[in-house]
N, C-alpha and C positions, 0 to 999 in steps of 0.2 A: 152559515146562517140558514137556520129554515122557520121559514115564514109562508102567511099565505098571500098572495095579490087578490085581491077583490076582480071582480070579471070587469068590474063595471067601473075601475078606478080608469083615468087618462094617464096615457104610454107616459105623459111630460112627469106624471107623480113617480116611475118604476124605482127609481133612485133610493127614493124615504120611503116606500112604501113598507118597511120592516116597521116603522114609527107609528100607523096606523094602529089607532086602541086605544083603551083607559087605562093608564099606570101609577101604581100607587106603592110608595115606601117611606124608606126615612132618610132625611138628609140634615148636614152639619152648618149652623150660620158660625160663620169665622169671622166678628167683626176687628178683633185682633187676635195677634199669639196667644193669648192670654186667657180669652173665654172664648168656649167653643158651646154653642148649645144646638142640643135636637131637635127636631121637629119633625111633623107629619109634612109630605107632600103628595099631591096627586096631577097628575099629567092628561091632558085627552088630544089627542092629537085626532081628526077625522078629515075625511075626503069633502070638498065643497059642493062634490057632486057637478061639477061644472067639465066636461070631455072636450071640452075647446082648448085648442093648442094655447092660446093667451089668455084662458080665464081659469087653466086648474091650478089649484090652490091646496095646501093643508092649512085647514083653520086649528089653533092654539089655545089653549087654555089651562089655567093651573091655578090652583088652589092652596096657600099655605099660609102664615102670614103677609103674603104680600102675592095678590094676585094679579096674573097678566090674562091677555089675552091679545090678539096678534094672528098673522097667517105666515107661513111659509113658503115660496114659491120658489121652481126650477127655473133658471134660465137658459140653462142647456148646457153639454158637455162641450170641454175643453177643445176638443176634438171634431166641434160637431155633428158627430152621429145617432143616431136612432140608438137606444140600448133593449134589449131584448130579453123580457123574465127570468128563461135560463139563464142568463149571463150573472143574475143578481144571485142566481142559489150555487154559483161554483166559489170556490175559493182564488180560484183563478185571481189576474187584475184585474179588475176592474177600471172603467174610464173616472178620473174627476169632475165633478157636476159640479158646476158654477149656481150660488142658491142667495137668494136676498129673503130676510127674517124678518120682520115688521112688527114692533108690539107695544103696548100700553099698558102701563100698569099703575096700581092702586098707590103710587109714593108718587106720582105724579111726574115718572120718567115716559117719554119716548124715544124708544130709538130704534134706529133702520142699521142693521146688519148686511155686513156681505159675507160668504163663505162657500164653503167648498164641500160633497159627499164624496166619498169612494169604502167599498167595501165596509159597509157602517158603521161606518164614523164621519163624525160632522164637527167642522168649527168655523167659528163666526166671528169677528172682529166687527167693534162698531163704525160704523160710518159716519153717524150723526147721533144726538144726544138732545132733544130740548126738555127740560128739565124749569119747574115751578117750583119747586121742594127748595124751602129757605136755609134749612139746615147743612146740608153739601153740596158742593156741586162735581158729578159724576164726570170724569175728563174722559176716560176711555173703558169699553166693556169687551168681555173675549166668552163665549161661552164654547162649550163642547158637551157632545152628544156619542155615545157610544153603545152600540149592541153585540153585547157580550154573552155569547151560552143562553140567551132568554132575558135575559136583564137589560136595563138600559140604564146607563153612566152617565152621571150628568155634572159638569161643572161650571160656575160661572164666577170667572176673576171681576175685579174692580179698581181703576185707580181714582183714589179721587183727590177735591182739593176742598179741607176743609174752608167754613164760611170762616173760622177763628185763624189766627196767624198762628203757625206750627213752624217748628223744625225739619220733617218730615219729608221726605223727598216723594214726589207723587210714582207711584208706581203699580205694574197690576200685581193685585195680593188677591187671596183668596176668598171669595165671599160665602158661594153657598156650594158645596158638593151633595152628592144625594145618589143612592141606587134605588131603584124602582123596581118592579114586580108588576107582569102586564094583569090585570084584572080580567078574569073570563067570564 
């Protein structure tokens, strides 16, 4: 991975800090097997500018049809130690970083993630879900985050239960995947 750290980012952010920047490409809604359709998306992920051990944050946002916005916070490694910039530019292992997700978006979901970084990659299972949107109700969410060669991967399952009686056994299926392209 080669990235830059901001001087001015807090040690608590080292972890995500690859994730810093505005990113934009194309990604697939998979509402069933059956239609798949494209779409633009854009990412910005920035520092809250907050260097306090309990207040640094990455603030969220995204743009596509259906937008969120949300922060991202470290709650420290597994192991509890300090991690160190060179540590994040080797290939080496890296430690597992314990991370809670937080977002709101435009379909009238919230929901609180828990998950995990190491060596960048991120995933996140939901925690919680409250939801106002009449049409479905969303049971469980999984997303993942990946920096790959300069790219960043991004996928986010969904199992839901429709409002209508189905057959259908609730489980997590695929919603939206997407590769990005960081914007310079």
């Amino acid at each position: 991975m080669v990235f830059t750290i901001p001087e001015s980012l807090s040690k608590k952010l080292y972890p995500v800090s690859w994730l810093l920047g505005a990113w934009q490409g194309k990604g697939v809604l998979a509402e069933d097997s059956k239609d798949y359709k494209e779409f633009d998306i854009a990412m910005d992920f920035s520092d809250n500018k907050q260097n306090l051990k309990y207040n640094a944050k990455i603030i969220y946002q995204t743009k596509t049809f259906l937008s969120e916005k949300g922060f991202l916070e470290v709650l420290g490694s597994l192991d509890n130690r300090d991690i160190l910039p060179d540590e994040l530019k080797t290939d080496k292992t890296t430690p597992f970083w314990k991370l809670t997700w937080k977002l709101n978006n435009s379909h009238n979901y919230k929901t609180n993630y828990l998950g995990w970084v190491s060596n960048g990659r991120m995933e996140f299972n939901s925690e919680s879900i409250l939801n106002s949107n009449k049409l479905t109700d969303v049971l469980a969410s999984k997303r993942m985050i990946g920096y790959i060669k300069g790219d960043l991967y991004y996928a986010w399952d969904l199992a839901t239960k429709p409002k209508i009686q189905t057959t259908d056994k609730t489980k997590l299926k695929s919603y939206i995947s997407a590769v990005l392209n960081k914007k310079d």
